[in-house]
C-alpha positions as CSV (number, residue, x, y, z in Angstrom):
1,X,-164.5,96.4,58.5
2,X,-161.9,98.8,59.8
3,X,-165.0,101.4,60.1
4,X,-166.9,99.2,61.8
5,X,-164.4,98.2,64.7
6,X,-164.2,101.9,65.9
7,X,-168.2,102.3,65.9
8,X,-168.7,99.3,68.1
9,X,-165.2,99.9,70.7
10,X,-167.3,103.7,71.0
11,X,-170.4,101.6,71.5
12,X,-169.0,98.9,73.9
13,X,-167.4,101.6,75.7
14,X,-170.6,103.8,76.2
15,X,-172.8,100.6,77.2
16,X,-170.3,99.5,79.9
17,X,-170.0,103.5,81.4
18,X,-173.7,103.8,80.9
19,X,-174.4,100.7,82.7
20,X,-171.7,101.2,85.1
21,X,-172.7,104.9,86.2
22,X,-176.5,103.6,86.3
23,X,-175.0,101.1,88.8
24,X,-173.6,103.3,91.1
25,X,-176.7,105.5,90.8
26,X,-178.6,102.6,92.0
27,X,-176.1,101.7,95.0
28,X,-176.4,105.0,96.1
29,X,-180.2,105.1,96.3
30,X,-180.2,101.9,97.5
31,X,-178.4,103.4,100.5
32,X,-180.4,106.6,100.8
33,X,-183.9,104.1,100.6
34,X,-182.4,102.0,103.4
35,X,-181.8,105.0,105.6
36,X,-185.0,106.6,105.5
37,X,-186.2,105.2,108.9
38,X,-183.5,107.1,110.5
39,X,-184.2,110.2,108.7
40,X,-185.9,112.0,111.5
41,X,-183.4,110.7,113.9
42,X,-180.7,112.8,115.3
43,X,-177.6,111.1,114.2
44,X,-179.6,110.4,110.5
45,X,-178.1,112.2,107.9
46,X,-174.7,111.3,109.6
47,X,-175.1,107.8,109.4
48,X,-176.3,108.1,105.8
49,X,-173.4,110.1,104.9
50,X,-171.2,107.5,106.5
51,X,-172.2,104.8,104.4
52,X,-172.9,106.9,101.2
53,X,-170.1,109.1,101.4
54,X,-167.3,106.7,98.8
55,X,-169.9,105.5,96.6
56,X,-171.5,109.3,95.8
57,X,-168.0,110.9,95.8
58,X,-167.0,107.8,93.1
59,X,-170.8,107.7,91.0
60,X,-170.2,111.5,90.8
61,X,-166.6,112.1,90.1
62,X,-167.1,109.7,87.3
63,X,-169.6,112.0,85.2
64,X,-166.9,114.0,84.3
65,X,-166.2,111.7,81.8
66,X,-169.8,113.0,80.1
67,X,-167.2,116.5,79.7
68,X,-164.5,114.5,77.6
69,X,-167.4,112.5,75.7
70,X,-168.6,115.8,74.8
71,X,-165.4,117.6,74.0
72,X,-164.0,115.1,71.8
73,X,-167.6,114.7,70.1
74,X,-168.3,111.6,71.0
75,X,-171.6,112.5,72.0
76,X,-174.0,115.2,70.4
77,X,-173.9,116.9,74.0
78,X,-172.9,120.4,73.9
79,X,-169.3,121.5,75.7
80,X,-170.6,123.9,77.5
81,X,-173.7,122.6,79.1
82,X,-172.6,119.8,80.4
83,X,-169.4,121.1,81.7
84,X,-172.2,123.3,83.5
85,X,-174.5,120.5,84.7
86,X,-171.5,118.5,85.5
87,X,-169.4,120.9,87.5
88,X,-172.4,122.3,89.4
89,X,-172.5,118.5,91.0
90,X,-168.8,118.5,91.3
91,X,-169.0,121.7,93.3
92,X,-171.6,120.4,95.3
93,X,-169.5,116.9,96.4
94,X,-166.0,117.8,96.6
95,X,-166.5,121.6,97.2
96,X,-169.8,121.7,99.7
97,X,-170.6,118.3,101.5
98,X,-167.3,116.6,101.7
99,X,-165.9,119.3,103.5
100,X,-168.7,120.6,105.4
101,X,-169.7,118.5,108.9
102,X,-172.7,120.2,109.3
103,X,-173.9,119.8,105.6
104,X,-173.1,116.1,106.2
105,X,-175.4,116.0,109.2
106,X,-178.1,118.1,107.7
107,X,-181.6,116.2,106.3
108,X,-180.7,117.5,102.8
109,X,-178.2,115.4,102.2
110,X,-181.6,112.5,101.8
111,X,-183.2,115.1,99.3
112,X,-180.0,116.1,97.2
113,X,-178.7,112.6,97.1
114,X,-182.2,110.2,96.2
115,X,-183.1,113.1,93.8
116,X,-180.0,112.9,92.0
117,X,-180.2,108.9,92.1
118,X,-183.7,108.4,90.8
119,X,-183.0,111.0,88.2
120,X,-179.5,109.3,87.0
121,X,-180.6,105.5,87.1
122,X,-183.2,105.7,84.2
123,X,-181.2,108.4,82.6
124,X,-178.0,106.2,82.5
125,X,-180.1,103.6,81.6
126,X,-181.6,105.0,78.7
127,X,-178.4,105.9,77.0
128,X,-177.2,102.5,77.2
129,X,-180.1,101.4,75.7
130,X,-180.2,103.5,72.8
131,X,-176.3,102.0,72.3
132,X,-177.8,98.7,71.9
133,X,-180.9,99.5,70.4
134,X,-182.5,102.3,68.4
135,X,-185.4,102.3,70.2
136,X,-185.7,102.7,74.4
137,X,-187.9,101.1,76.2
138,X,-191.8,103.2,76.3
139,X,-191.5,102.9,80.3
140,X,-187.7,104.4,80.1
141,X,-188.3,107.1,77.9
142,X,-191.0,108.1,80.0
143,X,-189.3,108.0,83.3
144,X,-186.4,109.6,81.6
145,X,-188.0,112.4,80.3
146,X,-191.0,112.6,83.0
147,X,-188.8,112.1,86.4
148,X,-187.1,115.7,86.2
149,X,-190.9,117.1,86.8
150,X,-190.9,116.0,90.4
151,X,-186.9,115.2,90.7
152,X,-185.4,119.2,89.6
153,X,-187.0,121.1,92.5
154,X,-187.0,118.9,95.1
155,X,-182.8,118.0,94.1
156,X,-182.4,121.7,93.6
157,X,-183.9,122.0,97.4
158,X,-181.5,119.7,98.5
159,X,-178.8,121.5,96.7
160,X,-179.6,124.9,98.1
161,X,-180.2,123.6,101.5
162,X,-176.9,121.7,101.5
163,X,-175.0,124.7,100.6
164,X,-176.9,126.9,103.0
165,X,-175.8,124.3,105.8
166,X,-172.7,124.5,104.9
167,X,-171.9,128.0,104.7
168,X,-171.3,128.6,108.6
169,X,-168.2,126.7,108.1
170,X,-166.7,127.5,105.0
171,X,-167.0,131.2,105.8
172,X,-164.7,129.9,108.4
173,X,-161.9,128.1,106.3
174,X,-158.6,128.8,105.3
175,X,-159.5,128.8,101.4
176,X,-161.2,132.3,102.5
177,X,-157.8,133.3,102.7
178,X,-157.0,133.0,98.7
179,X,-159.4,136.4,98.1
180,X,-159.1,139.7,97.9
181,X,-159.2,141.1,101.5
182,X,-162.6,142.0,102.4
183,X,-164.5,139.9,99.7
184,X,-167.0,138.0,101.4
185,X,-168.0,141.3,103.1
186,X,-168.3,143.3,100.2
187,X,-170.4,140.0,98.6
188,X,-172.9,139.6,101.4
189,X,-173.6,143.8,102.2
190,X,-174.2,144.0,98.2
């Protein structure tokens, strides 16, 4: 019994964060989907970001629990990878678009964010599944497995994009200050 009790807290646990993170996923592309008419619109993107800003920051932020599943082998994930995969995301919310206005206003904040969303919702999905079952749904394993075909370039597009946009201003920030004199210089002439 005392073996048991462990298996299924570990299990409860991953269901509920599974479920929860597919969740947010699907609040977030919920919000993306209901801003499409607007996307050609000049004050688009803003208004998206307005409304999406807390729930991507929060859906996000959250995966780096997928690093502490990992490290404390909870999962079969490897350390490194998804510290990689994780981080790269991290950098992308806390490090590109929340500080950047004009990556915020830019039309690749649609393409980043409902690339990441329909990739996350079956993917989140999936693994809660498997937690309850041993067996995913045929449809789930397919879109989970399938989606990345379509979904990797055109959220690495976003990605780029957003970064692009936002290099204007953080080229003009004070946490340019922190290196070596002469670095982005040396970076860009290379």
């Amino acid at each position: 019994v005392t073996s048991i009790i462990p298996t299924m807290l570990q299990r409860t646990y991953f269901v509920l964060f599974n479920l929860i993170s597919a969740l947010g996923w699907a609040y977030c592309w919920f919000i993306v989907v209901t801003h499409l008419h607007e996307f050609s619109e000049p004050k688009g993107a803003e208004n998206l970001w307005a409304e999406l800003r807390d729930p991507l920051v929060y859906t996000q932020t959250m995966a780096l629990m997928e690093i502490v599943h990992s490290a404390l082998g909870m999962t079969k994930s490897p350390v490194v990878q998804t510290t990689i995969q994780v981080f790269s995301r991290i950098l992308l919310v806390w490090g590109v678009t929340l500080p950047s206005q004009s990556a915020q206003k830019h039309w690749s904040l649609y393409l980043m964010a409902l690339s990441w969303a329909t990739t996350e919702i079956p993917r989140y999905l999936f693994y809660a599944t498997k937690q309850v079952s041993k067996k995913a749904p045929s449809m789930l394993f397919h879109l989970r497995y399938s989606l990345f075909y379509i979904l990797y370039p055109t959220g690495i597009s976003g990605e780029v994009l957003q970064i692009w946009t936002s290099l204007p201003s953080q080229l003009t920030t004070e946490w340019l200050t922190l290196l070596p004199t002469g670095f982005p210089d040396t970076c860009i002439s290379v």
